[in-house]
N, C-alpha and C positions, 0 to 999 in steps of 0.2 A: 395472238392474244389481243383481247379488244387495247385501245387505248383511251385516254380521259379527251384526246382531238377527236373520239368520237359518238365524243358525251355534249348534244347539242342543244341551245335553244331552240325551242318551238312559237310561233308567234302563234295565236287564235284569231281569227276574225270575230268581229262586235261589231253589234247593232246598240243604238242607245237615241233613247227617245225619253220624253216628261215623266214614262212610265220608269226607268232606268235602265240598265246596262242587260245585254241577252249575249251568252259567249259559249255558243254552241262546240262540243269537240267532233269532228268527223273523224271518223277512225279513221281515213285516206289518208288525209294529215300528219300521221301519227309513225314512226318506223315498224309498225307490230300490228296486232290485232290483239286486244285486251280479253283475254278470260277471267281478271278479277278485280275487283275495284275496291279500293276500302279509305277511312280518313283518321287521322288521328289529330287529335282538339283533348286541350284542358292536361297537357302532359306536368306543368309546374304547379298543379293544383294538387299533384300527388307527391309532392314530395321534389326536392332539392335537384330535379333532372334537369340537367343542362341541353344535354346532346341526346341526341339517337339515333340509330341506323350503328354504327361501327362493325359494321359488316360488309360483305361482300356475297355474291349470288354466283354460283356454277354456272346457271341456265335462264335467269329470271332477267328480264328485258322489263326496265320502270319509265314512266312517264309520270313525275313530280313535278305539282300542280300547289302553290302558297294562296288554296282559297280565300284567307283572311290573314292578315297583318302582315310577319316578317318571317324569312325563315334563309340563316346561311348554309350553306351547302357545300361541302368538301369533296372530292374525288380523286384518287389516287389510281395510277394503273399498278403500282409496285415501282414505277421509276420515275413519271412526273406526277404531278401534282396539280389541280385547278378549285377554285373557289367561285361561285357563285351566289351571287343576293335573289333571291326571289321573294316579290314584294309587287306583284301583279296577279291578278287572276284570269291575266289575258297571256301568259307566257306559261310552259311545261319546260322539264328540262328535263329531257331522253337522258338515261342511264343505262349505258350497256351491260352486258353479264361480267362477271372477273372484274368488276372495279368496285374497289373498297367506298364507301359513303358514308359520311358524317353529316347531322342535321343539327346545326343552334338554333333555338325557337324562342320567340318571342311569347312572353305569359300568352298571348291571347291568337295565336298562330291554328288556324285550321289547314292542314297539307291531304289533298288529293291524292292518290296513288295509283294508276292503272299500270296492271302486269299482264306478260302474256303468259303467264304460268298458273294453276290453282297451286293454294298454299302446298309445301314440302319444307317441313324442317330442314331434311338432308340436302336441300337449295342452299342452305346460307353457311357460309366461313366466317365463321365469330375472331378465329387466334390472327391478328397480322400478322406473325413470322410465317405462320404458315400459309396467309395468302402471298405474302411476298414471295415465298418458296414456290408455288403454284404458279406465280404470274411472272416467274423468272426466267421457269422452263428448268 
């Protein structure tokens, strides 16, 4: 079973000139090869949402990406626990399969998402007793 020791930061190389910042991703870089990309911005504008993600993935390999402002980040394997600030758009942070995540956003937070999976509901574990139960063995 994956664990949260290997859920890593990614740094990005940047270029920055009068014109401003260029912070290209090379898939090399990356632990996967992305088959989907998507962002999510404007989440407090609908209503009293604090958090999001409180799931976990069977199969799905993420690389989350705090394009704009702030966003904390929780990771749980079912036995430790780590937390993360992302608050660059020069840094990813690799999230392996079977670990639970939690996202607090900032009103004005845009987050990056590349997956190596196309969407599948039947990917995601919504109950934690039952991801803990899966990730106990």
């Amino acid at each position: 079973m994956p664990t949260v020791d290997e859920c890593i930061i990614i740094n990005f190389k940047y270029d920055f000139s009068k014109k401003g910042y260029l912070t290209p991703i090379e898939f090399r870089d990356i632990p996967f090869y992305p088959k989907r990309i998507f962002y999510v911005h404007g989440v407090k504008q609908f209503g009293n949402i604090e958090t999001r993600g409180n799931h976990a993935h069977y199969k799905s390999k993420q690389l989350v990406i705090c394009v704009n402002s702030c966003i904390k980040v929780g990771l749980d394997d079912g036995k430790n626990k780590k937390e993360y600030i992302l608050d660059s758009p020069f840094i990813g942070l690799y999230i392996a399969p079977m670990i639970w995540d939690t996202y607090e956003m900032s009103d004005d937070m845009v987050m990056l998402v590349l997956t190596d999976t196309h969407y599948d509901k039947k990917d995601y574990i919504y109950d934690y007793e039952e991801f803990k139960r899966l990730s106990n063995g």
